[in-house]
N, C-alpha and C positions, 0 to 999 in steps of 0.2 A: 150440458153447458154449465159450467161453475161460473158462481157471482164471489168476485171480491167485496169482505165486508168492509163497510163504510169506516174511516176511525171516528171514535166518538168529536163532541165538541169540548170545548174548553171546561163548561158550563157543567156537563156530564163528569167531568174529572173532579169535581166537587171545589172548584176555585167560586169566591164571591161572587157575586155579578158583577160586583163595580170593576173587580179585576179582570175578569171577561169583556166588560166594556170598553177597559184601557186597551185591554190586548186588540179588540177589534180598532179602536180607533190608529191602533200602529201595524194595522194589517195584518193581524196575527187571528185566523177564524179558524184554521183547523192546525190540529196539535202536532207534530212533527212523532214518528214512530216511539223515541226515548222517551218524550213530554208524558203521550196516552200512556204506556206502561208503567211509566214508575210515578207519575204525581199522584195516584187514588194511592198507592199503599203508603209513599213522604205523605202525603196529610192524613192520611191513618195513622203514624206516628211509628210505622215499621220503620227497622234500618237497611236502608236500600244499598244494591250493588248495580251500578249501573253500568253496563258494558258498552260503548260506542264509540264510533270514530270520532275525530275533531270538525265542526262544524255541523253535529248532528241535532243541535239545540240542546244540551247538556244544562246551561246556562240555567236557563227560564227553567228546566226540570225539577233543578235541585231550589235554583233562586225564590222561586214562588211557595212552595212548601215552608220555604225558612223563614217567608216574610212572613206567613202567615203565623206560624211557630211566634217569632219575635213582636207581633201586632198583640199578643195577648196582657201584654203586661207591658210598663216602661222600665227600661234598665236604668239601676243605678248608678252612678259616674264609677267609671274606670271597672264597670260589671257589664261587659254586653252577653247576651240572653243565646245570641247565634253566631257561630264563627263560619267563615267558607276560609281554607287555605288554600292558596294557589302557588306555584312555580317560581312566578316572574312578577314583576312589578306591572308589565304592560299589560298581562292578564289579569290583575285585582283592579286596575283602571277601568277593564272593558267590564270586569263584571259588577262591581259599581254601577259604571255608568247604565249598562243594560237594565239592572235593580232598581234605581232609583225613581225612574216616574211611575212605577207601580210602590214602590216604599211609600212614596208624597201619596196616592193612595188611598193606603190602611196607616197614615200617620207616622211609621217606622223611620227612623231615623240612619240611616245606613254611615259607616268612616271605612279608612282604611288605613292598612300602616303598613308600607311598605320601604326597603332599603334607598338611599337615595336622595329622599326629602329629607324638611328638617325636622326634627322629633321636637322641637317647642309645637306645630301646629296640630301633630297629631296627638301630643301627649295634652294638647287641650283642647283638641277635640273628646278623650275619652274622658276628661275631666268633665267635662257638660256632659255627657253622657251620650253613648252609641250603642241603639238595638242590636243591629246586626253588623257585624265585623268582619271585612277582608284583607285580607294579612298575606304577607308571606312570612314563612317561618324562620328568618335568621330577623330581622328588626323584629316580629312578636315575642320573641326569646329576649330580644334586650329587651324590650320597657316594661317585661313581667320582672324581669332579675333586677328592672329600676324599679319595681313596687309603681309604674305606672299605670297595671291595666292585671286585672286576675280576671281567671278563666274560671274560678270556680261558681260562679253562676248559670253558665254557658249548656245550655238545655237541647242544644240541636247543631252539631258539627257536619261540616262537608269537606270532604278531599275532591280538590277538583286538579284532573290532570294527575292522578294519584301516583300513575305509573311514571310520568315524567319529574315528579317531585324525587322519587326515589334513584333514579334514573341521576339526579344532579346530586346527589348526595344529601338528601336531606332527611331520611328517612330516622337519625338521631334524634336532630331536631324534632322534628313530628310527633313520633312517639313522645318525647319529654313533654311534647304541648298535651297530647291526647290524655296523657296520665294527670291532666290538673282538672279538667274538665271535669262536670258530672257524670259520674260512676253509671246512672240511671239514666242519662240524657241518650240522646237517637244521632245515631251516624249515618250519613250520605256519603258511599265514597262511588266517585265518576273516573273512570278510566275505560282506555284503549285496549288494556290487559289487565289481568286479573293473575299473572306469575307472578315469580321472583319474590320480591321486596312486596308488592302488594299484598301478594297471598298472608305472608308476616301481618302485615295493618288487621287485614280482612280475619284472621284466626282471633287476633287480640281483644282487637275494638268492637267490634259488630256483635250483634244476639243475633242468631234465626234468622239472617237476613234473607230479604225476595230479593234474590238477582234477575235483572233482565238485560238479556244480549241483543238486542233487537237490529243494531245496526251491522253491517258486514265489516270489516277491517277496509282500512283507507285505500290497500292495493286491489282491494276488490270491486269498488264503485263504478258502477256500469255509465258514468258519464264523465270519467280521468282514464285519460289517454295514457301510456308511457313511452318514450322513445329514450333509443341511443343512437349518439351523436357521434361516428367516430372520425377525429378530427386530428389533423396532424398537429404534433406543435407548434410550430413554423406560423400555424393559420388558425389557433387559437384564438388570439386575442383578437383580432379581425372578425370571426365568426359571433364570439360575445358581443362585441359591438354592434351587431348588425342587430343581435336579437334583440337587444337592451334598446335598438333607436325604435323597436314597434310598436304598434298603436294597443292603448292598453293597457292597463294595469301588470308589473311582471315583478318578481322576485328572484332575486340570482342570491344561491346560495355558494358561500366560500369556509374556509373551515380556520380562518385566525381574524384578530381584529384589524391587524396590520394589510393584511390583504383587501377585507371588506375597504378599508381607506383608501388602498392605494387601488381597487379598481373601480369605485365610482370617481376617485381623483379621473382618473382616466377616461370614463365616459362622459363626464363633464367637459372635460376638456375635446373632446370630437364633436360635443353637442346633443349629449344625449340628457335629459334633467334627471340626475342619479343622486341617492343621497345613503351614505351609509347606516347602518344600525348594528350597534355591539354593548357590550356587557362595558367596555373602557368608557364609553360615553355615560355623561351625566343624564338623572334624570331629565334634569326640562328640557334637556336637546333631544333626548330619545323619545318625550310627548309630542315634541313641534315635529318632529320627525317623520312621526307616523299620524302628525294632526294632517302633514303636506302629503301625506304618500295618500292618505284616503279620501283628502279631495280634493286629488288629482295634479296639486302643484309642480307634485314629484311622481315620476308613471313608474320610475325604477326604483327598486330598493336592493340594493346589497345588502344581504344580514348572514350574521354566522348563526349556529345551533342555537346557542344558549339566548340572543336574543331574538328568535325567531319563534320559539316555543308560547309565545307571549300574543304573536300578530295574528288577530282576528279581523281581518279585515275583507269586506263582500267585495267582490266582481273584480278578485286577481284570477284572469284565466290562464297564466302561462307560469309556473316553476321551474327555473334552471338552476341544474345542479352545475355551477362551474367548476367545483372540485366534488367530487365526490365524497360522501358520508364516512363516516369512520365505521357503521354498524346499519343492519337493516331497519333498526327500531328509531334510526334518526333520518335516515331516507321516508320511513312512514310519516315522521312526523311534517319533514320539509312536505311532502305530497300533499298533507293536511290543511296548506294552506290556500289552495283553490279548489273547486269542486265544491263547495261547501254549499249546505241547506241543499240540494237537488240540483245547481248548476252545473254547468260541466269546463272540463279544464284541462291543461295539459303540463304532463313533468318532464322535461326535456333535460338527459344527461349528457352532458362531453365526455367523450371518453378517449383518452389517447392511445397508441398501439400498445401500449406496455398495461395498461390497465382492462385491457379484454375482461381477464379471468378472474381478476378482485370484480370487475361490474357484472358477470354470468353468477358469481358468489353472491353477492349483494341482494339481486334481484331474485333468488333463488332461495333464496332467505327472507325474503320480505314478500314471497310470493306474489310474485310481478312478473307477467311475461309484456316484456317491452318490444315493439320493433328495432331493427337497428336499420343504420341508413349510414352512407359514409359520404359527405359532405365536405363542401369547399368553399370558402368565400364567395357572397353574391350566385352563389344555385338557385336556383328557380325551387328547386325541392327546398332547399333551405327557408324560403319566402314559403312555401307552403306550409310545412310543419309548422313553423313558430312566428307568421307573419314575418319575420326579416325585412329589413330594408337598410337602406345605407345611411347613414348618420350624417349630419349636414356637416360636418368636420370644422364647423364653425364653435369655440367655447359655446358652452350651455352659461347665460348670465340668471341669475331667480332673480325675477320682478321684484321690486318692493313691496312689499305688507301695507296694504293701504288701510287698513283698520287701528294698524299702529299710528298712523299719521297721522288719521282722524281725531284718533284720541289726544294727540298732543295740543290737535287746534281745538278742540273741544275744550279742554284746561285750561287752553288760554283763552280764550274766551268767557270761560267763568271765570277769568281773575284768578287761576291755579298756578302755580309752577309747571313748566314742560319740563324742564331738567332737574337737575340734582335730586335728590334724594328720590331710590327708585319706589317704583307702586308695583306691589305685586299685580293689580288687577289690570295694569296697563304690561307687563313683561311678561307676564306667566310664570315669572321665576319661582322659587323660594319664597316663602311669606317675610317680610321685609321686621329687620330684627336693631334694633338698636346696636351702634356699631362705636368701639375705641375711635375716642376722637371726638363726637362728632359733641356740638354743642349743647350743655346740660344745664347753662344757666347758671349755673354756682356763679360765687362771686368770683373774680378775677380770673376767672376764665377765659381766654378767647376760644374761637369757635379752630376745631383741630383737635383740642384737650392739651394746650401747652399753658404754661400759668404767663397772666400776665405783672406775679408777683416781680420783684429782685432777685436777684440771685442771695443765696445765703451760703455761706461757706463755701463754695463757686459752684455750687450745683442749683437747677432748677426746678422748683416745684412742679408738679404735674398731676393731673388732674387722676387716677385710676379706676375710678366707676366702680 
């Protein structure tokens, strides 16, 4: 009779209590496989390799070590102590957000800087000062070349998503970051793989590192299902529909921006509540985005690659590939995004008659053996795979945002403005920035910035800030 051994607790991994106590209070009492293996050697101050799939707690492995790294000492402004680089913007948001009521804490002060926002709030955020810092590498590259923010204090580096950072082209970038950092300082790099471009990082950067592979590759997770779907042209767009109106969180991935638009335009329009997500959209439509997709205002999301690599989000059980991947290493990633933590989930491809032998390539290469099933509009097998159902063919309308509204009668109630001039903490937007125009009080001014002087020599004074 063999006994499986127990994994340790949080406590045993050499984390504070207080941090143990947080983690217990948000329901975190035993450490997920990556967490036990690699936190005793990160807070031993080795440089770790961490091998796992997406949704394996990566996060919290590398996140915890760094806090505790960065809780030693306070950074001086525009000198943070720990950097983590990530991919995508959506992903330095999640791992932020994940860091932060354990940062509050050990006192640590966590920023981030990523493309998208505007650089007055993060370039004074780093001015006040930030322990630990998550970044992506094309905005960390500018506000260092602005003399905003040096790396060379920075005591404890992480690559997270290593292999997708290189994967998007930023493996120039990176390196140029990693070469300013301390020489002596400790590297964390977290990835799915450990080839290519990583292997590169891995020779450069790391001393002696303890690797651990502990989790299986994403096509191997004994609770993600894969199917193909093979589906006529003809009855496409009908079969998405149907999958798109089911109950549940789902993800349809497409492979341009123009597409992800134009087919949740489309399942809106039959009634389905779809919202796109792409690299063309701005930041704060791409937060409310994925603020409504996680609870639940929106059940669909169309995203392509590049902004998919970003969404960490629990309890999507269904992955459809509406078009197919370009490569086996971005099919792994789309698969990445259900099943996560121990859940279980399903990756559902369309495959049309001409595409058989690129999806037998595909999966054969991502090492996946999928069923195939050949499907029609309104199947009862179709209802079974992927819940299916018929979409009320009535437009999808989104309810009002009643928090917005709240807030406006709230301002007016304290005697505030509801309109004009906008409030970051009422929009979400942009942090609100003094704008042409707007009135400054000089003398003859009117409010606009046009002079309320004469004309002199027939031109008009104006105000230029």
């Amino acid at each position: 009779m063999t006994h499986t051994a127990a994994r340790p607790s949080f406590e045993a991994l050499g984390l504070p209590e207080a941090i143990v106590a947080k983690l217990a209070e948000n329901g975190a009492t035993t450490p997920f496989p990556i967490q036990a293996a690699t936190i005793p050697d990160a807070v031993a101050g080795h440089d770790v390799l961490g091998c796992g799939r997406t949704g394996s707690g990566k996060t919290l492995a590398f996140g915890l070590p760094a806090l505790l790294r960065a809780a030693r000492a306070p950074s001086a402004p525009r000198r943070p102590r720990c950097l983590v680089l990530v991919p995508t913007r959506e992903l330095a948001h999640q791992v932020r957000d994940a860091l932060r009521p354990y940062a509050r804490v050990l006192g640590v002060r966590v920023g981030d800087v990523v493309g998208g926002s505007p650089y007055g709030r993060q370039i004074g955020e780093l001015r006040r000062g930030v322990d630990l810092l998550v970044a992506t590498p094309g905005r960390l590259t500018d506000l260092v070349d602005q003399g905003a923010c040096s790396l060379g204090s920075v005591e404890a580096t992480v690559l997270d998503e290593a292999d997708q950072m290189c994967d998007m082209g930023f493996l120039p970038q990176v390196s140029r970051l990693l070469d300013q950092v301390r020489p002596d300082g400790q590297t964390l790099l977290f990835s799915a793989t450990l080839d290519g471009d990583v292997d590169t990082l891995v020779r450069r950067y790391t001393t002696e590192p303890r690797v651990h592979s502990v989790d299986p590759p994403v096509s191997q997770v004994a609770t993600m299902e894969h199917h193909l779907l093979r589906v006529l042209p003809r009855d496409k767009d009908r079969v998405v529909a149907e999958i798109a109106a089911r109950e549940g969180r789902t993800i349809l991935f497409v492979r341009s921006k123009y597409r992800a638009d134009s087919l949740s335009e489309q399942l809106v329009s039959v009634g389905v509540p779809a919202a796109a997500l792409h690299g063309g959209k701005s930041q704060s439509v791409r937060t409310r985005t994925l603020a409504k997709f996680r609870e639940g205002r929106v059940r669909t999301l169309v995203a392509t690659d590049v902004a998919a690599r970003g969404i960490h989000v629990d309890g999507v059980d269904l992955v459809l590939n509406v078009d197919l991947p370009a490569g086996h290493k971005d099919y792994l990633h789309r698969g990445g995004r259900t099943a996560r933590a121990g859940q279980s989930g399903r990756v559902v491809s369309i495959v049309a008659p001409n595409q058989r032998h690129k999806a037998r390539h595909l999966l054969r290469e991502a090492g996946v053996r999928a069923a195939q099933h050949l499907v029609n509009p309104g199947d009862a097998l179709l209802g079974e795979l992927t819940g299916a159902q018929q979409p009320s063919g009535r437009p999808w309308v989104e309810p009002p945002e009643p928090r917005r509204r709240d807030h406006v009668r709230r301002r007016r109630a304290e005697g505030g403005r509801a309109g004009g001039r906008r409030d970051v903490r009422f929009s979400g937007e942009a942090e609100e920035r003094p704008r042409r125009g707007v009135d400054r009080g000089g003398p003859g001014v009117r409010r606009g910035g046009r002079s309320a002087l004469p004309r002199q020599n027939g031109e008009r004074f104006r105000d230029r800030g």
